[in-house]
C-alpha positions as CSV (number, residue, x, y, z in Angstrom):
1,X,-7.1,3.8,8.5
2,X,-7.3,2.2,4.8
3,X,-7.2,5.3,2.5
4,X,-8.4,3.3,-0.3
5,X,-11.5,2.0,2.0
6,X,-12.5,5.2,2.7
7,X,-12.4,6.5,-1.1
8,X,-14.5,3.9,-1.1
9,X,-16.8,4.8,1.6
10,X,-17.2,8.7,0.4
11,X,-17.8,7.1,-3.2
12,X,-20.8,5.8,-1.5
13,X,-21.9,8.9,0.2
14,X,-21.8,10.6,-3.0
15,X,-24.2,8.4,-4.5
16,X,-26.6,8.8,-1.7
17,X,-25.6,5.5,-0.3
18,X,-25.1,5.0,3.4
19,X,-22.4,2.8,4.7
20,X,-21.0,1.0,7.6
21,X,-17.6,1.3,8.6
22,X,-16.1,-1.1,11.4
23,X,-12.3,-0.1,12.7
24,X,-10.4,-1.9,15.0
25,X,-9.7,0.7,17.4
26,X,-7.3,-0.9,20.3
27,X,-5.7,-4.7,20.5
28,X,-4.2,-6.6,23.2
29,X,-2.1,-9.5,23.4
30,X,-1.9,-12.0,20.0
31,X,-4.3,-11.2,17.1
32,X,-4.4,-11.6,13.3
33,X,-3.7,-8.3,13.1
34,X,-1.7,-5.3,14.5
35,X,-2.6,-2.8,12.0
36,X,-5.7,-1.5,13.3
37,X,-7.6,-2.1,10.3
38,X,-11.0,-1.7,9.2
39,X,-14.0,-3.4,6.8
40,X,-16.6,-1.0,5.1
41,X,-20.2,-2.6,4.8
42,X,-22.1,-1.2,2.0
43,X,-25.8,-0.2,1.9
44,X,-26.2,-2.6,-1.5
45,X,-24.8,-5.9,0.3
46,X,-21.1,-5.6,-1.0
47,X,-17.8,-5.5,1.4
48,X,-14.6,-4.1,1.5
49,X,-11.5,-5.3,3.8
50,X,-10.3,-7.2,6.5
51,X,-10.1,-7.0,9.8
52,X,-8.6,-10.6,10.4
53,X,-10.4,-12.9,8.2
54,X,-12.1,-15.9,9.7
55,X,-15.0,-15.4,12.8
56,X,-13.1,-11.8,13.3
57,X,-14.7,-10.5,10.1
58,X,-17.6,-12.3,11.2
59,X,-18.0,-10.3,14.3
60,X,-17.2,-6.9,12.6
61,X,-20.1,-8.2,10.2
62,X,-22.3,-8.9,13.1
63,X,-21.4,-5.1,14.5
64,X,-22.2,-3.5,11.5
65,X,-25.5,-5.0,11.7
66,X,-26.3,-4.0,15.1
67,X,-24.9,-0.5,14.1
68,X,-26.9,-0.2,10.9
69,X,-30.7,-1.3,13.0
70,X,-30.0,1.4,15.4
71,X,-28.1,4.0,13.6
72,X,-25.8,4.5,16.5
73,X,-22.1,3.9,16.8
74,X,-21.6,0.4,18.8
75,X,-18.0,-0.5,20.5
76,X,-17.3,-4.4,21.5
77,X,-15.0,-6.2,22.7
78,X,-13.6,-10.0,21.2
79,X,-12.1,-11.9,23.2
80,X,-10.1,-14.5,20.9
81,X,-9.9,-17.4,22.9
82,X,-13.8,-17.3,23.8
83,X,-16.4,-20.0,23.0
84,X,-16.9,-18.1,19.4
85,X,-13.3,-18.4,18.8
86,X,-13.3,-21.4,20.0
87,X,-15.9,-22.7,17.6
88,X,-13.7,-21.3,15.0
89,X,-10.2,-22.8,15.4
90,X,-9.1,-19.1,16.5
91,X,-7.3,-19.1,19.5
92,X,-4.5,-16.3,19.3
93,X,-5.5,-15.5,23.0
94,X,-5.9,-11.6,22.8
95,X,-8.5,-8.8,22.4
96,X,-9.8,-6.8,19.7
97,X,-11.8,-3.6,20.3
98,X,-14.1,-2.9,17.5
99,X,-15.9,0.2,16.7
100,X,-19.2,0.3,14.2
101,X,-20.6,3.5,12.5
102,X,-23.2,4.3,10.2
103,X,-22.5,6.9,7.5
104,X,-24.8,9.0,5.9
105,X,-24.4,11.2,3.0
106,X,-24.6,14.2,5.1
107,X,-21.2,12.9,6.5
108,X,-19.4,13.6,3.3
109,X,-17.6,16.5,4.2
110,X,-16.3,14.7,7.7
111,X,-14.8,11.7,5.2
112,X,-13.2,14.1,2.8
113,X,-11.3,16.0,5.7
114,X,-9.9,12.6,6.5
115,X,-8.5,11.8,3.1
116,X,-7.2,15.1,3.2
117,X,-4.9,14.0,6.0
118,X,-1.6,13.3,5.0
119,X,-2.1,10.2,7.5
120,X,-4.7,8.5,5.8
121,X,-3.1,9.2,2.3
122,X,-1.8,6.5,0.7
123,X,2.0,5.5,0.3
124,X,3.2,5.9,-3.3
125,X,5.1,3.8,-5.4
126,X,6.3,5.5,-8.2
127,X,8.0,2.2,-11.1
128,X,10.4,3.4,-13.6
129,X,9.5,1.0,-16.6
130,X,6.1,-0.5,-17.7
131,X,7.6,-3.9,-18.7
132,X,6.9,-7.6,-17.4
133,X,8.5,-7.1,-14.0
134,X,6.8,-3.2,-13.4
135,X,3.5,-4.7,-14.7
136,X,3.4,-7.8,-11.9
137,X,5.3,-5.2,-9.2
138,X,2.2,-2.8,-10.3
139,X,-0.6,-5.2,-8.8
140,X,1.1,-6.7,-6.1
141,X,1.8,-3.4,-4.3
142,X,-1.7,-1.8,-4.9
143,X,-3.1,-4.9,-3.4
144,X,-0.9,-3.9,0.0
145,X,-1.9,-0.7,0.0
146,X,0.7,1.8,-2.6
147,X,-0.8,4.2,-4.8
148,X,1.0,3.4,-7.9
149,X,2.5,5.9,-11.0
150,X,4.4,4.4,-14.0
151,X,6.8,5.6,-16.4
152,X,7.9,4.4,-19.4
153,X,9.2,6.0,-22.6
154,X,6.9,3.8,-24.9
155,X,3.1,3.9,-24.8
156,X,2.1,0.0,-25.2
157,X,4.1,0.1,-21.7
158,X,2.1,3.1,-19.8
159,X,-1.3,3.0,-20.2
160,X,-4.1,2.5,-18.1
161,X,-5.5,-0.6,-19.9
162,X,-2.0,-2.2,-18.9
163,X,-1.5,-0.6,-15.4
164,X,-5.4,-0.5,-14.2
165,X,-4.0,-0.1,-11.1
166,X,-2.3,3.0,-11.1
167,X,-2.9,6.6,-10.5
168,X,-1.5,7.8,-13.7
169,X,0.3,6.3,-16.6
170,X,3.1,8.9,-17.8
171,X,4.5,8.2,-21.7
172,X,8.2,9.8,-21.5
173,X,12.4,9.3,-21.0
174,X,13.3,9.1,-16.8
175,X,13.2,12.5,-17.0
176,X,9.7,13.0,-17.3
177,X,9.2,12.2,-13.8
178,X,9.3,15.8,-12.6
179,X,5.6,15.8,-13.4
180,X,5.1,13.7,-10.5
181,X,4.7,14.8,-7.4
182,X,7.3,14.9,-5.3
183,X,8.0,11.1,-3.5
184,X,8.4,11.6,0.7
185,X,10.1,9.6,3.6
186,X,6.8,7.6,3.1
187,X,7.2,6.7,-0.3
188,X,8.9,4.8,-2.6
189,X,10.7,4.2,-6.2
190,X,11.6,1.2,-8.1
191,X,13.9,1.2,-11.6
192,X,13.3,-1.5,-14.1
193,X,13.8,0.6,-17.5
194,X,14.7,-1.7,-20.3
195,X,18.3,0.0,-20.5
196,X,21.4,0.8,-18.6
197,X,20.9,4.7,-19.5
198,X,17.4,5.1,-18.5
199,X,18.3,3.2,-15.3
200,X,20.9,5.6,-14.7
201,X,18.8,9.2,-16.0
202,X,16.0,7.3,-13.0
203,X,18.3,6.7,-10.6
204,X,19.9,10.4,-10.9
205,X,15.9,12.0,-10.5
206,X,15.3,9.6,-7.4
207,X,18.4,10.0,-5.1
208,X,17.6,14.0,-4.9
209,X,13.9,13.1,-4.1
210,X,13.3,12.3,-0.4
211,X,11.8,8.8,-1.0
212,X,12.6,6.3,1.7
213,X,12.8,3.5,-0.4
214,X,14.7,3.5,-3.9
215,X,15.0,0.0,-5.3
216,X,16.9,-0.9,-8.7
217,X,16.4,-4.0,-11.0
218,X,20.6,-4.8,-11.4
219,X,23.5,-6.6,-10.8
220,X,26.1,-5.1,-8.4
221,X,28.2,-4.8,-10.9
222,X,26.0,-2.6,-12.6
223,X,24.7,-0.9,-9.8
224,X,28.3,-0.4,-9.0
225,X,29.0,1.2,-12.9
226,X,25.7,3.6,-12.6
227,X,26.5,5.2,-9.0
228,X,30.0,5.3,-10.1
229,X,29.0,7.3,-13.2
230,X,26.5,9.5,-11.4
231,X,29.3,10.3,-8.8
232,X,31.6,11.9,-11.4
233,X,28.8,13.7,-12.8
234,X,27.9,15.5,-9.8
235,X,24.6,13.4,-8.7
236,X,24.1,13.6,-4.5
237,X,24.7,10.0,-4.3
238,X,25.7,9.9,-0.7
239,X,22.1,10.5,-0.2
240,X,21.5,6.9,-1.8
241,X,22.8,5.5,2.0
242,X,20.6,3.5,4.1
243,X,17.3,3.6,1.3
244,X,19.3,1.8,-1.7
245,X,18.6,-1.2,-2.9
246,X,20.2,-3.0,-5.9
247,X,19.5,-5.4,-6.5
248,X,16.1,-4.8,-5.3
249,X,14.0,-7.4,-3.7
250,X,13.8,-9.8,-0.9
251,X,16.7,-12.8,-1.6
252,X,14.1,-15.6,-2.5
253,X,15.9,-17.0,-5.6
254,X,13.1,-15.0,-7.8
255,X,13.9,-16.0,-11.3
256,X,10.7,-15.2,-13.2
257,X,9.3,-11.4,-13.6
258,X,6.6,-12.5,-11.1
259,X,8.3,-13.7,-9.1
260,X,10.8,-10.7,-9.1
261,X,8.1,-8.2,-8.7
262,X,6.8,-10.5,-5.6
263,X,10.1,-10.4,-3.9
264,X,10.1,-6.5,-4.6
265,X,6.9,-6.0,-3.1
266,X,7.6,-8.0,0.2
267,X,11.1,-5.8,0.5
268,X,8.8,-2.7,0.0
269,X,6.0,-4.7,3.0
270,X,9.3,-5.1,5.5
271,X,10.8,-1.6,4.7
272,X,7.1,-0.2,4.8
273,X,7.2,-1.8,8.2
274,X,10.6,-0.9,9.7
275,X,9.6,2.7,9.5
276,X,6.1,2.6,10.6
277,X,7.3,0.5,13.5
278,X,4.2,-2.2,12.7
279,X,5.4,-5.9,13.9
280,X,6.7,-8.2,11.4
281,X,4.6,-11.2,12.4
282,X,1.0,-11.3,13.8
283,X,0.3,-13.4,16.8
């Protein structure tokens, strides 16, 4: 389940709001999505996600409805190549099963237990530099889902009024890092310092972190001249096999910062991918 939608939803419950969330719960055969994801309907009017786009959010919308008259939770069934989806242009040919609940503020406590699962916390991405390329990398991965951290040794570059998006802001050399906390298999770390030796002091913290995904802004050559340097200083670089990747990003012919950080952020989708086993393309 979205982490950040159900921030959201316990947000509510503290005001004393009541919500709506609708989860895809089960799909068969071709649909949007394979994700199991989930829309929050909120007491005010306002929404928050997706569960396919199109007449599929229109039927989680219509479920929520239902759920919120009678205060019950509802379970359905769409069948995607029905007369509704046919009305639409949607014919994928498979099944969603939907769930709808109400959520009171009473229910607080049972939301909080489920952010508290390591499950339903959020992947982080933690971006060495707070330049044009970590700025752009910044939104595009908390749009898919990363909790971001920057780090940058000057304070016009780590900020929250630059990175609104991100969990904390930290003002310091690479080395500064060790007030994060510690990345897991789950997470990941990209380097785009604006020098060869901060890329290097980053590149020494991450490869004896656990991250799954460590990424580099470089040419090979200089990826070749860091790890090479690293090596002779004693740095585990062997540990670097299998989750390096410099240069970083998907080979799009990025030129621009933009669309650098876009082709970074689609490598970090696809590895995000690999190791939750989700399916590349929706049917």
């Amino acid at each position: 389940m979205n982490s950040r939608i159900l921030e959201r939803l316990a947000e509510e419950l503290r005001e004393g709001r009541s919500a709506i969330l609708v989860s895809v719960v089960e799909w068969r055969g071709s649909v949007p999505r394979k994700d199991k994801p989930c829309m929050l309907f909120m007491q005010e009017g306002d929404r928050m996600g997706s569960v396919g786009g199109g007449c599929v959010d229109g039927s989680a919308y219509e479920l929520a409805r239902r759920a919120w008259e009678l205060g019950v939770p509802l379970r359905e069934t769409l069948r995607l190549d029905a007369e509704a989806g046919s009305e639409a242009g949607l014919l994928c040919g498979g099944e969603l099963e939907f769930e709808g609940e109400r959520f009171m503020p009473e229910q607080l406590p049972r939301v909080e237990q489920w952010l508290a699962e390591p499950a339903e916390q959020a992947a982080k991405l933690l971006i060495f530099g707070g330049g044009h390329v970590g700025k752009s990398l910044a939104e595009f991965a908390w749009k898919i889902g990363f909790e971001i951290r920057v780090l940058d040794d000057r304070k016009e570059y780590s900020n929250p009024e630059r990175f609104p998006y991100a969990k904390s802001c930290l003002v310091g050399k690479p080395e500064a890092a060790e007030q994060w906390p510690s990345p897991g298999p789950e997470d990941s770390v990209v380097i785009a310092t604006r020098g060869h030796r901060y890329d290097e002091k980053a590149l020494d913290w991450a490869c004896r972190t656990k991250a799954g995904y460590i990424g580099m802004l470089s040419s090979g050559r200089k990826r070749d001249l860091i790890v090479k340097s690293l090596k002779e200083k004693g740095a585990p670089v062997e540990s670097l096999k299998g989750r390096f990747h410099a240069p970083v990003g998907l080979m799009i012919g990025a030129m621009s910062s933009d669309e650098i950080a876009l082709a970074i952020a689609a490598q970090l989708m696809e590895e995000r991918s690999r190791r939750t086993g989700a399916e590349k393309t929706p049917g």
